[in-house]
mmCIF file as Biopython writes it, N, C-alpha, C and O atoms, coordinates in Angstrom:
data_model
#
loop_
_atom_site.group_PDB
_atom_site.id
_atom_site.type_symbol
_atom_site.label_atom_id
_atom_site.label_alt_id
_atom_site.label_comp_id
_atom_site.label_asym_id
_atom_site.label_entity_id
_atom_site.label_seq_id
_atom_site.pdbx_PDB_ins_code
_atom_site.Cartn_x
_atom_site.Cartn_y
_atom_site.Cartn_z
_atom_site.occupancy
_atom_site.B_iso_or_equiv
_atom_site.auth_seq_id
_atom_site.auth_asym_id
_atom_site.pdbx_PDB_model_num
ATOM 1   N N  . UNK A ? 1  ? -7.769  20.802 -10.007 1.0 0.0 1  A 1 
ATOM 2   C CA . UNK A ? 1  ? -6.934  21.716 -9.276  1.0 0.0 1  A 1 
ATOM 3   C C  . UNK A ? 1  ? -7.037  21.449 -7.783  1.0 0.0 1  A 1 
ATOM 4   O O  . UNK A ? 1  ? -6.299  22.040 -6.995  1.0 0.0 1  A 1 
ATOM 5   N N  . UNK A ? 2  ? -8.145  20.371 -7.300  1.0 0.0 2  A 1 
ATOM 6   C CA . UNK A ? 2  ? -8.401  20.481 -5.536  1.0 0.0 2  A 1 
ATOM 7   C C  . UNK A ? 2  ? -7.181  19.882 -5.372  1.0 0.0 2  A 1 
ATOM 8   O O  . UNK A ? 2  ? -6.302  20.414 -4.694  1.0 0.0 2  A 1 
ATOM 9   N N  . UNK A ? 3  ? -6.970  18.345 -6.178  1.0 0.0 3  A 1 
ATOM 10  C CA . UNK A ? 3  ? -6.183  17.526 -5.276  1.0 0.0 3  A 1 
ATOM 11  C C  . UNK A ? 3  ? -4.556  18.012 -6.466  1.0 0.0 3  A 1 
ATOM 12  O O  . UNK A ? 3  ? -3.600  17.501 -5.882  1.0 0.0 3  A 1 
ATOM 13  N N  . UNK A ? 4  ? -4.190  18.515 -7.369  1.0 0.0 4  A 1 
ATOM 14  C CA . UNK A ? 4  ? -3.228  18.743 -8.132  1.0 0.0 4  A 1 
ATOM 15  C C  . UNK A ? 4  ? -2.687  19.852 -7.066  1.0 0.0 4  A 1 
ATOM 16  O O  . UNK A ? 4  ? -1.510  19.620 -6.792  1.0 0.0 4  A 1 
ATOM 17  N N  . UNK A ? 5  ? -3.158  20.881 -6.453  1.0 0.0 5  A 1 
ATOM 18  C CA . UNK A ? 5  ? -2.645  21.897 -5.762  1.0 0.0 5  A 1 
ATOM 19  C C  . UNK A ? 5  ? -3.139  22.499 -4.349  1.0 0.0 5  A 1 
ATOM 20  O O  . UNK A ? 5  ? -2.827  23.557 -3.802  1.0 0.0 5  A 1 
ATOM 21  N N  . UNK A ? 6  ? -4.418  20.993 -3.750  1.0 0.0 6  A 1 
ATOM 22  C CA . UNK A ? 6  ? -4.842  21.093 -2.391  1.0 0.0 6  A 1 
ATOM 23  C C  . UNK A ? 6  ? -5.293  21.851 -2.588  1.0 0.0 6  A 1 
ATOM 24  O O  . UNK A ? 6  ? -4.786  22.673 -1.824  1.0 0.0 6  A 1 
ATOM 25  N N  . UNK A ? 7  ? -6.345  22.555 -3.394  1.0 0.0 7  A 1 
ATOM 26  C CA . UNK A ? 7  ? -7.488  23.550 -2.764  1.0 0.0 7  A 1 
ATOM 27  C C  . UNK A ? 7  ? -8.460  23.299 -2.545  1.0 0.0 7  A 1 
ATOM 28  O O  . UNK A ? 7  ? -9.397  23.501 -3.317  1.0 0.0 7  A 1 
ATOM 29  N N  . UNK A ? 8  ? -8.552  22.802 -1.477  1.0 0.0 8  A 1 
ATOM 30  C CA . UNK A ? 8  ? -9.745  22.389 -1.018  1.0 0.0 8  A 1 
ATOM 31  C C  . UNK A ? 8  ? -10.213 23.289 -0.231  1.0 0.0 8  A 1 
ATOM 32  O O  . UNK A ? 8  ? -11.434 23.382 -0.105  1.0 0.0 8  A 1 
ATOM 33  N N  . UNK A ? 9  ? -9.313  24.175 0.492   1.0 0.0 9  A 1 
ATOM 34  C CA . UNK A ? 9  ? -9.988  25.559 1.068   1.0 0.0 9  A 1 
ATOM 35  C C  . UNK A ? 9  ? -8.848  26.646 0.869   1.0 0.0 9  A 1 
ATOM 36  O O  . UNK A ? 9  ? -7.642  26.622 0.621   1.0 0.0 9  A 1 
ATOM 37  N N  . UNK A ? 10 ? -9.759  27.552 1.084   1.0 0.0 10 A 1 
ATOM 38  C CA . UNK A ? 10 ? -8.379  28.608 0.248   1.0 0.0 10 A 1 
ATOM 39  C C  . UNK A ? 10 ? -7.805  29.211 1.743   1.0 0.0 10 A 1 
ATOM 40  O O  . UNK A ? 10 ? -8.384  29.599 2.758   1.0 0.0 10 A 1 
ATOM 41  N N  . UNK A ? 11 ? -6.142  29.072 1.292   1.0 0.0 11 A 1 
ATOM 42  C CA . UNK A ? 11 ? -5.122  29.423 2.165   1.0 0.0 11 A 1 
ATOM 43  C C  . UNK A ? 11 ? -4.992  30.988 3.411   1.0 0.0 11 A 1 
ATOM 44  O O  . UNK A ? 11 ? -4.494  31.250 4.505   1.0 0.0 11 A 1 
ATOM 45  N N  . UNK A ? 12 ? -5.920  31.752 2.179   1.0 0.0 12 A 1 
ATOM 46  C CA . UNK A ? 12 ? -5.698  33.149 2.547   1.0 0.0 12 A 1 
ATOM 47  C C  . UNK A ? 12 ? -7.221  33.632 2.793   1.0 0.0 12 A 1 
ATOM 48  O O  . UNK A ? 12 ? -8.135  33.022 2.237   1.0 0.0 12 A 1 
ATOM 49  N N  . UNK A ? 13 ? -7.491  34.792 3.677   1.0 0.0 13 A 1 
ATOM 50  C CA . UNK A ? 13 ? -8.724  35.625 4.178   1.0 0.0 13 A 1 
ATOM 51  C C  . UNK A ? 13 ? -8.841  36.693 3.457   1.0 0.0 13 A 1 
ATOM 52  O O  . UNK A ? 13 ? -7.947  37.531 3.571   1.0 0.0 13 A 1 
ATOM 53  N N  . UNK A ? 14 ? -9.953  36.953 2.535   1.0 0.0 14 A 1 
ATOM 54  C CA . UNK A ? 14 ? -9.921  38.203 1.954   1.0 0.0 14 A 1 
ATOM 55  C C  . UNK A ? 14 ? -10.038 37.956 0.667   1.0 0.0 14 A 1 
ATOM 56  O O  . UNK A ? 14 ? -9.670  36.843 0.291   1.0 0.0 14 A 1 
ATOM 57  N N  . UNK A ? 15 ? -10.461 38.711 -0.122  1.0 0.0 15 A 1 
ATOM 58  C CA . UNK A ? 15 ? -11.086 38.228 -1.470  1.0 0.0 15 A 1 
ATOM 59  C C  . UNK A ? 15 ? -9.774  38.183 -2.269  1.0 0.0 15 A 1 
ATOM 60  O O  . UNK A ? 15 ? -9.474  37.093 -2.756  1.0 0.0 15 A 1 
ATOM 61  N N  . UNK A ? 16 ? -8.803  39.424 -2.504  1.0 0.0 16 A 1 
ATOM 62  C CA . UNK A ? 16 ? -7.823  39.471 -3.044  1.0 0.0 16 A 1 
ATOM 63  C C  . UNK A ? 16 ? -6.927  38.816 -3.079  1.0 0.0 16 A 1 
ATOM 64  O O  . UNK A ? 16 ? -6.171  38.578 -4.021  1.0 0.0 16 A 1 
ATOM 65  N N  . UNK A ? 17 ? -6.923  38.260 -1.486  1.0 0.0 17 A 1 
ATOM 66  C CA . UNK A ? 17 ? -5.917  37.349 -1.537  1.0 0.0 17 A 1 
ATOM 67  C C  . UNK A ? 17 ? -5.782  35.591 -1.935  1.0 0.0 17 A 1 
ATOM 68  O O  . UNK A ? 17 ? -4.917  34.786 -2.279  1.0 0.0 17 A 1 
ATOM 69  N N  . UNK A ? 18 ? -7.290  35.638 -1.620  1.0 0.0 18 A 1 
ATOM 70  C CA . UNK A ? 18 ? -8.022  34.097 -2.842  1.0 0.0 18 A 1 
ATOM 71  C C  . UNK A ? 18 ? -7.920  34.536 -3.839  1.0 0.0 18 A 1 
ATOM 72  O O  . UNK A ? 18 ? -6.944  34.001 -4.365  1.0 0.0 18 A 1 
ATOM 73  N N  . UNK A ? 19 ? -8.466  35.412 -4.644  1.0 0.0 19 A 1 
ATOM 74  C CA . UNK A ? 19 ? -8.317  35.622 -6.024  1.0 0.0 19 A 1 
ATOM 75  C C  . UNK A ? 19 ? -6.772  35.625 -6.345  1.0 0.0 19 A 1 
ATOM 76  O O  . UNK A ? 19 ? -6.629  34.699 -7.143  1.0 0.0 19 A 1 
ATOM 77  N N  . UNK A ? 20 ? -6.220  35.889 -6.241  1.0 0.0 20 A 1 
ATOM 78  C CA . UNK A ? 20 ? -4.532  35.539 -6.309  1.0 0.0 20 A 1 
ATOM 79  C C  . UNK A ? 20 ? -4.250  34.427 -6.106  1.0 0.0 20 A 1 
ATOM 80  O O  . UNK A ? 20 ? -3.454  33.879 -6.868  1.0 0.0 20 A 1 
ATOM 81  N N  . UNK A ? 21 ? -4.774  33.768 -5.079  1.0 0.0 21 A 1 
ATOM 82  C CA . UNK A ? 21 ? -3.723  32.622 -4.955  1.0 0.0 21 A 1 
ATOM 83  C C  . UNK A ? 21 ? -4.580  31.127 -6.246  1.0 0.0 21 A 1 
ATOM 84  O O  . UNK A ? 21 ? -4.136  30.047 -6.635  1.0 0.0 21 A 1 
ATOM 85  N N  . UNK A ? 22 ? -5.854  31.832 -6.495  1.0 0.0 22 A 1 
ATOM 86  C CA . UNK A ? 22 ? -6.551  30.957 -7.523  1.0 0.0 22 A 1 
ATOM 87  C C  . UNK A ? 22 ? -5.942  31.150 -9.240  1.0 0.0 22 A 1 
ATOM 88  O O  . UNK A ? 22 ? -5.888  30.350 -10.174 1.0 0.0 22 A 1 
ATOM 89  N N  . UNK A ? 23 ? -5.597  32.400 -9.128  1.0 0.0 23 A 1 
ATOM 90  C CA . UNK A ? 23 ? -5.022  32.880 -10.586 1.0 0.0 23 A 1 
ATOM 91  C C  . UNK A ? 23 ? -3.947  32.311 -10.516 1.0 0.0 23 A 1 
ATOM 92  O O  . UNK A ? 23 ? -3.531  31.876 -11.589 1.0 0.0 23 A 1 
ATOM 93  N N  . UNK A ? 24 ? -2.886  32.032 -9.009  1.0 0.0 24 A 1 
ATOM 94  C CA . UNK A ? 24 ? -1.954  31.342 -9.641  1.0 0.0 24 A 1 
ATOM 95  C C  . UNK A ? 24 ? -2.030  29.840 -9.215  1.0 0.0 24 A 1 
ATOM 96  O O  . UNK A ? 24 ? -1.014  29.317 -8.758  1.0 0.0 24 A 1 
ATOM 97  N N  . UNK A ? 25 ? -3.140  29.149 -9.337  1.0 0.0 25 A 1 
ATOM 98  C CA . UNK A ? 25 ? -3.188  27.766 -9.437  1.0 0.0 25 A 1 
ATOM 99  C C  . UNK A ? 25 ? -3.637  27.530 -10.900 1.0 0.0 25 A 1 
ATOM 100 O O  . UNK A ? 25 ? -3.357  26.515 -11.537 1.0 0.0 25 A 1 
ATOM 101 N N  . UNK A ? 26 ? -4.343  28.546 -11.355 1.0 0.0 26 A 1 
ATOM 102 C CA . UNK A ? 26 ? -5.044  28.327 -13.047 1.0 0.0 26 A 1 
ATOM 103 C C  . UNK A ? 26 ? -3.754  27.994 -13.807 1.0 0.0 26 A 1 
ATOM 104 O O  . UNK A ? 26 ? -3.471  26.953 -14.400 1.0 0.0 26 A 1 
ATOM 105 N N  . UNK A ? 27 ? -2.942  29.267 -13.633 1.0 0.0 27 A 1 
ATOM 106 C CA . UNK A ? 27 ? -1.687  29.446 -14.252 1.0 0.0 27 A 1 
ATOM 107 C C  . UNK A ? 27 ? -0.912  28.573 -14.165 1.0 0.0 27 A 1 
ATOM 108 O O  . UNK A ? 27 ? -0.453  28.093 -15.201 1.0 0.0 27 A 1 
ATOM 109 N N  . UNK A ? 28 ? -0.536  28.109 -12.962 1.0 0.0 28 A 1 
ATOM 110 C CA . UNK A ? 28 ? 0.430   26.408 -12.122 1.0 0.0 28 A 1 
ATOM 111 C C  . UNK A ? 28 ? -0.692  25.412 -13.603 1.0 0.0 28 A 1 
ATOM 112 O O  . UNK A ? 28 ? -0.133  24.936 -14.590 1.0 0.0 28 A 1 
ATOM 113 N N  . UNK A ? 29 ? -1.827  25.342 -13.439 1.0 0.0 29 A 1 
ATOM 114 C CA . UNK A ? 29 ? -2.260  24.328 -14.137 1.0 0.0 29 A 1 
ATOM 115 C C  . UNK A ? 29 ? -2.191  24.170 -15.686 1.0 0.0 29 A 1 
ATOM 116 O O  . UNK A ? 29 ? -2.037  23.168 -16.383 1.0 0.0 29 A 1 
ATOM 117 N N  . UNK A ? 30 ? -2.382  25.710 -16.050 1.0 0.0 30 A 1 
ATOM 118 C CA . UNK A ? 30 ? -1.827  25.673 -17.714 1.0 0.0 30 A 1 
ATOM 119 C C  . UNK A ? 30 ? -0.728  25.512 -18.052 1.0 0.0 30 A 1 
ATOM 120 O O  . UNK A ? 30 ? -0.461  25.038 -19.156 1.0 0.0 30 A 1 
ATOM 121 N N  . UNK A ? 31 ? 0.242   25.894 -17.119 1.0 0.0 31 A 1 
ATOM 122 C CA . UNK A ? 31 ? 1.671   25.362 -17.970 1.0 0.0 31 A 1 
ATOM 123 C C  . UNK A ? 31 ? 1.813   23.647 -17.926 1.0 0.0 31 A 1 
ATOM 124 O O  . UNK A ? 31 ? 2.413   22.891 -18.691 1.0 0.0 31 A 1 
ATOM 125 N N  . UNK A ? 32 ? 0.805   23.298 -16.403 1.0 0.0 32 A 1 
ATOM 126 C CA . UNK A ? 32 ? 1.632   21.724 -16.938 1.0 0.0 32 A 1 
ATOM 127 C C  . UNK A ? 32 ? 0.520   20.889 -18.328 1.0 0.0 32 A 1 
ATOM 128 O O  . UNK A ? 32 ? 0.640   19.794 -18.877 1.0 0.0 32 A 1 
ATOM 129 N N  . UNK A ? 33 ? -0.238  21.706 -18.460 1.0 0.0 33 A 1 
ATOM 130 C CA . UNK A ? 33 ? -1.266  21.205 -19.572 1.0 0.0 33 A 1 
ATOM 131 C C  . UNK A ? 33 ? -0.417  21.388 -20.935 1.0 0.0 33 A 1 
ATOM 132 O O  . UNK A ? 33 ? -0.307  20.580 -21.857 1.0 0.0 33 A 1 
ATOM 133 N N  . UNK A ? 34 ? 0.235   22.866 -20.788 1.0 0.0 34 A 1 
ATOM 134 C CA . UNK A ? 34 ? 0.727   22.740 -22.210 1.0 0.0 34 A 1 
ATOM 135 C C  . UNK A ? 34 ? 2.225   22.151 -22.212 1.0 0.0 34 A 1 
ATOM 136 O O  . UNK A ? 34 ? 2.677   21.804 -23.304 1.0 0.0 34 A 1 
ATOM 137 N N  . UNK A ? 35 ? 3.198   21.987 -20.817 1.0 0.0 35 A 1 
ATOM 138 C CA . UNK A ? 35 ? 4.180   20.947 -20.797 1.0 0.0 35 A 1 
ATOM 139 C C  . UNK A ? 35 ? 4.006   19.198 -21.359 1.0 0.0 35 A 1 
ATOM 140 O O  . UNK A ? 35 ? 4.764   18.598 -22.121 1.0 0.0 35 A 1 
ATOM 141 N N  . UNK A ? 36 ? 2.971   18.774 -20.805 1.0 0.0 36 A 1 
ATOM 142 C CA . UNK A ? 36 ? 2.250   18.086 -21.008 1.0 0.0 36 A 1 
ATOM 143 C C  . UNK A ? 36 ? 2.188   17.681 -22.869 1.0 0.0 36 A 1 
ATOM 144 O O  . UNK A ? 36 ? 2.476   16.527 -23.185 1.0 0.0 36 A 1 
ATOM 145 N N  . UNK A ? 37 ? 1.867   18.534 -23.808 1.0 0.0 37 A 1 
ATOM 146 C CA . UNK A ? 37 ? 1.089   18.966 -24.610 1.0 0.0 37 A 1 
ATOM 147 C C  . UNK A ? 37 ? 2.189   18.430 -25.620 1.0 0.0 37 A 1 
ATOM 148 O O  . UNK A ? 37 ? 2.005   17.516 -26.425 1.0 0.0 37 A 1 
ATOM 149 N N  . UNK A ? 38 ? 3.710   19.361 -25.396 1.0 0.0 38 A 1 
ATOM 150 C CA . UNK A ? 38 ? 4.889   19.914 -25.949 1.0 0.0 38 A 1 
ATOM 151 C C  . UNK A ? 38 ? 5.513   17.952 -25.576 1.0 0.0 38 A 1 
ATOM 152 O O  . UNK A ? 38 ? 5.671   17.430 -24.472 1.0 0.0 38 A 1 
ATOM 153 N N  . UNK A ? 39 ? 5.816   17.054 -27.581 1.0 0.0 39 A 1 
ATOM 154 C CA . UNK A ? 39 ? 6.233   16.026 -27.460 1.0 0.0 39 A 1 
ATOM 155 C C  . UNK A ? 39 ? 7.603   16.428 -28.380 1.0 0.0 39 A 1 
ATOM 156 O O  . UNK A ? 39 ? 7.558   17.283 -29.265 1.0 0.0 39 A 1 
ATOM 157 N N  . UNK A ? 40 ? 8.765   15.708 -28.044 1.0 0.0 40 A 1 
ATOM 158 C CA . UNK A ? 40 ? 9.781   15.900 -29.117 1.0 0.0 40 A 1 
ATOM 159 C C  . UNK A ? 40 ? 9.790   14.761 -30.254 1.0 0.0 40 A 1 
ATOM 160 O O  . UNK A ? 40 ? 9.540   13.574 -30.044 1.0 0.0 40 A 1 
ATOM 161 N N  . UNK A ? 41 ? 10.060  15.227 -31.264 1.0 0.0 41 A 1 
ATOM 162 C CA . UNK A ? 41 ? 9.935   15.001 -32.812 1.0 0.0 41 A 1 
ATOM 163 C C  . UNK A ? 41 ? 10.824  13.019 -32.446 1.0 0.0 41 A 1 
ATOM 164 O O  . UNK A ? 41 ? 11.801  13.169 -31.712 1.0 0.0 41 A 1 
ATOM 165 N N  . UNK A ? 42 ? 10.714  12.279 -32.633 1.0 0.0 42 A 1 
ATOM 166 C CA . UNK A ? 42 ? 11.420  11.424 -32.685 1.0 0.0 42 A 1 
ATOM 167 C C  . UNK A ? 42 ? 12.905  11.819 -33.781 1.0 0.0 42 A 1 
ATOM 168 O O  . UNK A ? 42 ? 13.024  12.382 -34.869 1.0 0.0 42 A 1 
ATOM 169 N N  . UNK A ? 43 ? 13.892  11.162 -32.777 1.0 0.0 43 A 1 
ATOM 170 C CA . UNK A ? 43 ? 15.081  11.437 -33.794 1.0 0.0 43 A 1 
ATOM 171 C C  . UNK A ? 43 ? 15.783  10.116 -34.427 1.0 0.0 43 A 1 
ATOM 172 O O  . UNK A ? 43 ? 16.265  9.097  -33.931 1.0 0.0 43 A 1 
ATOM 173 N N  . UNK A ? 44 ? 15.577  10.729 -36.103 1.0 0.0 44 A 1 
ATOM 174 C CA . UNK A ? 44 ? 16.508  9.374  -37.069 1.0 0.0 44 A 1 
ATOM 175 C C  . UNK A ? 44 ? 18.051  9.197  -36.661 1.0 0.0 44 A 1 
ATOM 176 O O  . UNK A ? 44 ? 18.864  10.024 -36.250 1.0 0.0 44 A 1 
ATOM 177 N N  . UNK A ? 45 ? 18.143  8.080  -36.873 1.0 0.0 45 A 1 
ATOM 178 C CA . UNK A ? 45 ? 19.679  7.971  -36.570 1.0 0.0 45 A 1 
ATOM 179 C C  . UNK A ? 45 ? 20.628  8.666  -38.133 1.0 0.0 45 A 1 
ATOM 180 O O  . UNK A ? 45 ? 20.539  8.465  -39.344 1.0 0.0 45 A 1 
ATOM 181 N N  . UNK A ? 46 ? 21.067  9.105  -37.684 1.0 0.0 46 A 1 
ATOM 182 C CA . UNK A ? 46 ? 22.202  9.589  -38.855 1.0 0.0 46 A 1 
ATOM 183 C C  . UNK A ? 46 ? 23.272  8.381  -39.682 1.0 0.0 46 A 1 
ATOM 184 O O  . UNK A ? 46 ? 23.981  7.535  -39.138 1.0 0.0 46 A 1 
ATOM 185 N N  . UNK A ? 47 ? 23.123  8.606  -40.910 1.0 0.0 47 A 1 
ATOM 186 C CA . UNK A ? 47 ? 24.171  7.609  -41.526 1.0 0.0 47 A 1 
ATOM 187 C C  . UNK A ? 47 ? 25.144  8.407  -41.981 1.0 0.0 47 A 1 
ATOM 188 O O  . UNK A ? 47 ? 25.162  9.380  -42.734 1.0 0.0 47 A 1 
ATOM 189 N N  . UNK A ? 48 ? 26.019  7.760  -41.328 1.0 0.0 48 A 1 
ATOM 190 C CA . UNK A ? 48 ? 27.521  8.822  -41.922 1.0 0.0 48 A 1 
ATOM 191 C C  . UNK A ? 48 ? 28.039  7.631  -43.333 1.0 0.0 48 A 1 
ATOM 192 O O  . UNK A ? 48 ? 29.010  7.898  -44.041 1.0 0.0 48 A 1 
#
C-alpha cells in the first residue's frame, strides 16, 4: 500500500483523519485484489 497509494506519510493531522484515509487505502486495495482475482470464462466459438 506505501508505493500502490504513496503512504509513506499520512496526508492528514489527527487520528480520525488517518484512520480514514487508511480505511480507504485498505478498501482502494481490496477491490483491486479481488478485480484482479475476477478472470472471464474463455469463450467457444459457436457452430452455426
Amino acid at each position: 500500500m506505501k508505493r500502490l497509494f504513496c503512504l509513506h506519510r499520512a496526508r492528514y493531522f489527527g487520528r480520525a483523519k488517518t484512520h480514514a484515509q487508511l480505511a480507504l487505502a485498505a478498501i482502494g486495495q481490496n477491490l483491486l485484489k479481488a478485480a484482479n482475482k475476477i478472470t472471464l470464462p474463455p469463450q467457444t466459438p459457436r457452430v452455426a
